[in-house]
N, C-alpha and C positions, 0 to 999 in steps of 0.2 A: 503337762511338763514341757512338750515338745512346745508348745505355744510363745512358751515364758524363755525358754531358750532360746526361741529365735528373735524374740522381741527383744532380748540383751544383749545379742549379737546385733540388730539393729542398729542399737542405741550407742554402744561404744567404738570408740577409735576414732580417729580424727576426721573429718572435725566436726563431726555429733559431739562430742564431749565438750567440745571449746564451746558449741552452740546453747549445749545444754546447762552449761553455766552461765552463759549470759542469758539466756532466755529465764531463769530461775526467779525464784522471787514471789510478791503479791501483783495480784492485777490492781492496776491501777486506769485502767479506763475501757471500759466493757469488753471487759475480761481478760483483756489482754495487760500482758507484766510490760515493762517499760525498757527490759530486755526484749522482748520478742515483738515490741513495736521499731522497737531501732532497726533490728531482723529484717522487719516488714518494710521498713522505708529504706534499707539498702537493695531489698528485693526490688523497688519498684525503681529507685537510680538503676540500677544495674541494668532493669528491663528496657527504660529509656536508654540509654548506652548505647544496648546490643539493637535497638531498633534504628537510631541514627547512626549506628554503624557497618547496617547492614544496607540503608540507605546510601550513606555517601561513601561505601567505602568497597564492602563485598560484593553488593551487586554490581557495580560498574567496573568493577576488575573481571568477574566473571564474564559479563559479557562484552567486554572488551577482548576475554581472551577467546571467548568461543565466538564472537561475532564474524560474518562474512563479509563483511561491508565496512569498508576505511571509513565511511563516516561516523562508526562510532567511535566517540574521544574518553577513554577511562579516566580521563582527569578533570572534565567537563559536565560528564554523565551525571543524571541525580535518578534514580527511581521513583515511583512514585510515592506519597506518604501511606498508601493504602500499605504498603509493603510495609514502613517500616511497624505502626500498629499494629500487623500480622505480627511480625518479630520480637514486638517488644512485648504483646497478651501471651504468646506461646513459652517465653522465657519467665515471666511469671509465674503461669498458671504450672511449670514445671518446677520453678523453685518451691513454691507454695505445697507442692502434692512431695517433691522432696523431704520437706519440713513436716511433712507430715506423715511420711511412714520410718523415718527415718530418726525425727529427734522427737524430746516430749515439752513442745511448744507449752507457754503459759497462754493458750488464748480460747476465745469462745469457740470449741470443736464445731456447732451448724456456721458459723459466721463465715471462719474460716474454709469449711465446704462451700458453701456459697460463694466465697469468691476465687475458690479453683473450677466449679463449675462457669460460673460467669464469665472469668477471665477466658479458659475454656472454649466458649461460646464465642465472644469474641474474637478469638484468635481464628475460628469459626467463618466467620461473616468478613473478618479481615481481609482473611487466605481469596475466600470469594471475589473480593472486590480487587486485591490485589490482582487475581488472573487477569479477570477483565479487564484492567489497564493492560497487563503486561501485553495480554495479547497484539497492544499496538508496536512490540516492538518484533513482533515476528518477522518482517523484513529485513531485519538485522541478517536474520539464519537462511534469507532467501533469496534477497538482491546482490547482484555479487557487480561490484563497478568492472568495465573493462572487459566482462562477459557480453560475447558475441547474443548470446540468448537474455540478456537483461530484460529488453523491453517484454519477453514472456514471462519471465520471473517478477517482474513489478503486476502485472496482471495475476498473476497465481496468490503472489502476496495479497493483493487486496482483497481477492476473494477468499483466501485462508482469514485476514482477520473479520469479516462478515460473517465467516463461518464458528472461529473462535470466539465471537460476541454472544452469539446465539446459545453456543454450547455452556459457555460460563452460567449463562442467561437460565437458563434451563436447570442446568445443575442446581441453582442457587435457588429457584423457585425448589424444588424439588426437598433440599437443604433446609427451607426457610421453615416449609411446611413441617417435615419432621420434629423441628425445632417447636415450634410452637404447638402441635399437637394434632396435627390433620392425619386422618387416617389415607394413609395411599394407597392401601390394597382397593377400601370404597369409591376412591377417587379416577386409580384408573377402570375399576370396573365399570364405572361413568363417561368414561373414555371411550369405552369401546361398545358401549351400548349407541353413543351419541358421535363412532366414531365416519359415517358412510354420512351423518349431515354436518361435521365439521370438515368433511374431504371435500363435499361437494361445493360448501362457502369457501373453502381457501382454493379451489382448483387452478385459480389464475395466481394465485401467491406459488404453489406447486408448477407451476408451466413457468415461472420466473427461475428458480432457484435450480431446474430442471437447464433452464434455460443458460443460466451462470457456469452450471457445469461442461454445458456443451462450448461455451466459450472458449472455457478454458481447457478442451479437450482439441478442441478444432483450431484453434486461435486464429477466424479470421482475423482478430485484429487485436490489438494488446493496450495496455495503457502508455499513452503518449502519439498513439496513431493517431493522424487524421484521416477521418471517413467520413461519408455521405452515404444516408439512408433513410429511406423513407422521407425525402425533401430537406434530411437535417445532417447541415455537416458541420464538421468541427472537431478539437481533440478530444479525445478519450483520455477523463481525468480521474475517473474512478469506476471498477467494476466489482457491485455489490452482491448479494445473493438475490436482490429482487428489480434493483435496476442499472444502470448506467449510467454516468453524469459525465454531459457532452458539452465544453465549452466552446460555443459558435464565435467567429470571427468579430462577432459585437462584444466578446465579451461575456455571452451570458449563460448560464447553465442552464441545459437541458437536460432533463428527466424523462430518460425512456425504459421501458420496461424490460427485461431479458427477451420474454417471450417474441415481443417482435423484433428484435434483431435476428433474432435466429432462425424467423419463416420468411425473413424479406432477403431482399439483396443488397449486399454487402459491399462498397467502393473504396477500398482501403487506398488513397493517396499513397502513404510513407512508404508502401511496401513497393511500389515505383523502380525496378534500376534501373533507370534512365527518365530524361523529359524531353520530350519531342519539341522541336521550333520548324513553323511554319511559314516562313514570312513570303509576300509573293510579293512583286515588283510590276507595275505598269509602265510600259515606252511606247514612243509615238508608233504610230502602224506602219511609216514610210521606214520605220528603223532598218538601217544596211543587215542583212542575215550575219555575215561574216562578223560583224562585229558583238550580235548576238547569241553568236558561239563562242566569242573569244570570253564576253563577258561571264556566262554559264561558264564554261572550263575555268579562268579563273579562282570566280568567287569560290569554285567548287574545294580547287586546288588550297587556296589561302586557309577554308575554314576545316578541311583538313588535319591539317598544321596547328590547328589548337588544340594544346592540351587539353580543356573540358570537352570535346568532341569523342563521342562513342559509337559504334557502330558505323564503322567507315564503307562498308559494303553496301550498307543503305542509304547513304547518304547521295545525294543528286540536286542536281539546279539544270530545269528542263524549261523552252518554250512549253508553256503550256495552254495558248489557246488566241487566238486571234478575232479581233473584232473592228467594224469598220474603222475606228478611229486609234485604236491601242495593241499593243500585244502583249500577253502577258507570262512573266516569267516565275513559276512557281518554285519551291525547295523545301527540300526536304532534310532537317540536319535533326542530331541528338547530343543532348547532356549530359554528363556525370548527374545522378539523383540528387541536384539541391537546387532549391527554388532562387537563391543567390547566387549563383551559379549561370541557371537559365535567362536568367532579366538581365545579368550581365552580357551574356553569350549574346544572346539576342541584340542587344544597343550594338554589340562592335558588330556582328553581323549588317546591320542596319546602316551605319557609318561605312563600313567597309564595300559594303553595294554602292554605295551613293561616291566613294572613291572612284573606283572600279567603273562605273557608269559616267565619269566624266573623261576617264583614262581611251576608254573606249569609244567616245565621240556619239555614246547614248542619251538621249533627252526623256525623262519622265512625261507621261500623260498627264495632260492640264487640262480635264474634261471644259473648263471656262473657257480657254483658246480653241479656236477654230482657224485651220491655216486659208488663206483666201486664194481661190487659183489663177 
């Protein structure tokens, strides 16, 4: 009695009753009444609907509102398709299992199981693959524009989504198996019989991934750095769980592995505050002293006075060494850290000596001239 009670409490009230009279009738095409097909085909628009709505509409507002990073455009953004699939089997297989404890459909009771398990299943493997894309947008929640620490956070991001590939990766293996009927109690017990000769063939995939972590724990260097190691330099364009990809000044990508970045040594360029300029100057060797102090004090004084010049305490322009036919005048200046900057710096330094040396009634070494006495 308690059974039949609650099965009539089920059935009635809105809008079971409205359904239950349109679903009413004879079947008329395997098994199913011509009401409870109409049912079934606004089930499945509605399921389309709520998956390109979730596509173009919910998830880029959400992560638009939770995003970190200006570059995501709520009005631009699309999700993946894996996403909306997910959304649109999950709202099915919900309406279908609805309809079916709740009203008394006209249709084939296995048929209908069938395609809430399916749909089910689907929404399943959807979910799966949706992660996997999304994973790429983890950067969103990670790189923040205008943060002093960015270039460590685009580094962290890429190793997060290498990390979130794998783990999606895994789960789904894991997933797939259940699904189609693999036993995994037998499977890892296989595991772990065979697990000291699967450690000892991946031990260099393990020394990689090992390796990633310590990257990004130590950060000699992040992505967008350039460095030089182990004879190979160039930016750091991506840092994965098992390698690095280093774009050399030809343009080309380099594949190195974690592990030896992290037993070698490390030249990180970008992390520079400052660039040194060296330039040194040759004049005849009869040069007047006097005028070889005016021009040192000078040059020293003028490049001073420019604003790209750093370290003023160390800066100097000194005779630095004499020889039969020349003498030479070495210097020592510094840059604000930018390589356009330095080349610049450098040219007016170069121009400004060769002023400065004519001001001063100095002549450059012309190892071809020999003076005749």
């Amino acid at each position: 009695m308690q059974d039949e009670s609650d099965a009539g409490t089920s059935e009635s009230g809105f809008p079971s009753e409205m359904l239950n009279d349109l679903m009413s009738g004879n079947d008329v095409l395997l098994g199913f009444s011509s009401g409870t097909l109409m049912v079934i085909i606004a089930a499945i628009g509605l399921s389309i609907g709520g998956g390109i709505a979730a596509r173009r509409f919910v998830f880029p507002k959400i992560l638009d509102l939770l995003s970190k990073s200006e570059r995501i455009d709520g009005g631009s953004l699309l999700a993946p398709k894996s996403l909306a699939w997910m959304i649109g089997f999950l709202i099915f297989s919900e309406i279908l299992s609805w309809l079916d404890g709740n009203t008394t459909p006209i249709w084939d009771a296995s048929m209908a199981q069938s395609a809430i398990d399916w749909s089910f299943t689907l929404f399943i493997l959807g979910m799966l693959l949706a992660a996997y894309r999304l994973v790429d947008f983890l950067d969103a929640f990670i790189v923040v524009e205008g943060d002093a620490n960015m270039a460590s956070r685009r580094s962290l991001a890429s190793v997060a989504e290498s990390v979130g590939h794998l783990v999606v990766f895994l789960l789904a293996a894991f997933v797939m198996a259940g699904l189609i009927g693999i036993d995994l109690n037998g499977l890892i017990a296989g595991l772990g019989i065979t697990g000291l000769a699967l450690a000892l063939a991946a031990r260099d995939s393990v020394a990689n991934i090992f390796g990633a972590i310590s990257i990004i724990i130590d950060q000699p260097f992040n992505v967008g750095d350039w460095i030089l190691v182990d004879g190979i330099e160039g930016e750091v364009v991506e840092i994965g769980l098992r390698t690095t990809l280093i774009r050399s000044s030809a343009d080309t990508l380099i594949t190195v592995p974690n592990s030896n970045l992290v037993n070698s040594p490390v030249e990180n360029f970008s992390q520079r505050r400052f660039r040194r300029i060296q330039p040194t100057f040759e004049f005849e060797a009869d040069s007047d002293p006097e005028s070889l102090k005016k021009f040192c004090e000078n040059l020293l004084a003028k490049v001073k006075e420019d604003p790209r010049a750093v370290k003023e305490d160390d800066s100097w322009v000194r005779v630095n060494a004499f020889g039969p036919s020349l003498v030479t005048v070495s210097c020592n200046f510094y840059s604000v850290q930018s390589a356009a900057s330095q080349r610049e710096m450098t040219e007016d330094i170069l121009l400004l000596a060769t002023e400065l040396a004519t001001d001063c009634g100095l002549t450059f070494h012309e190892p071809r001239l020999r003076r005749q006495n």
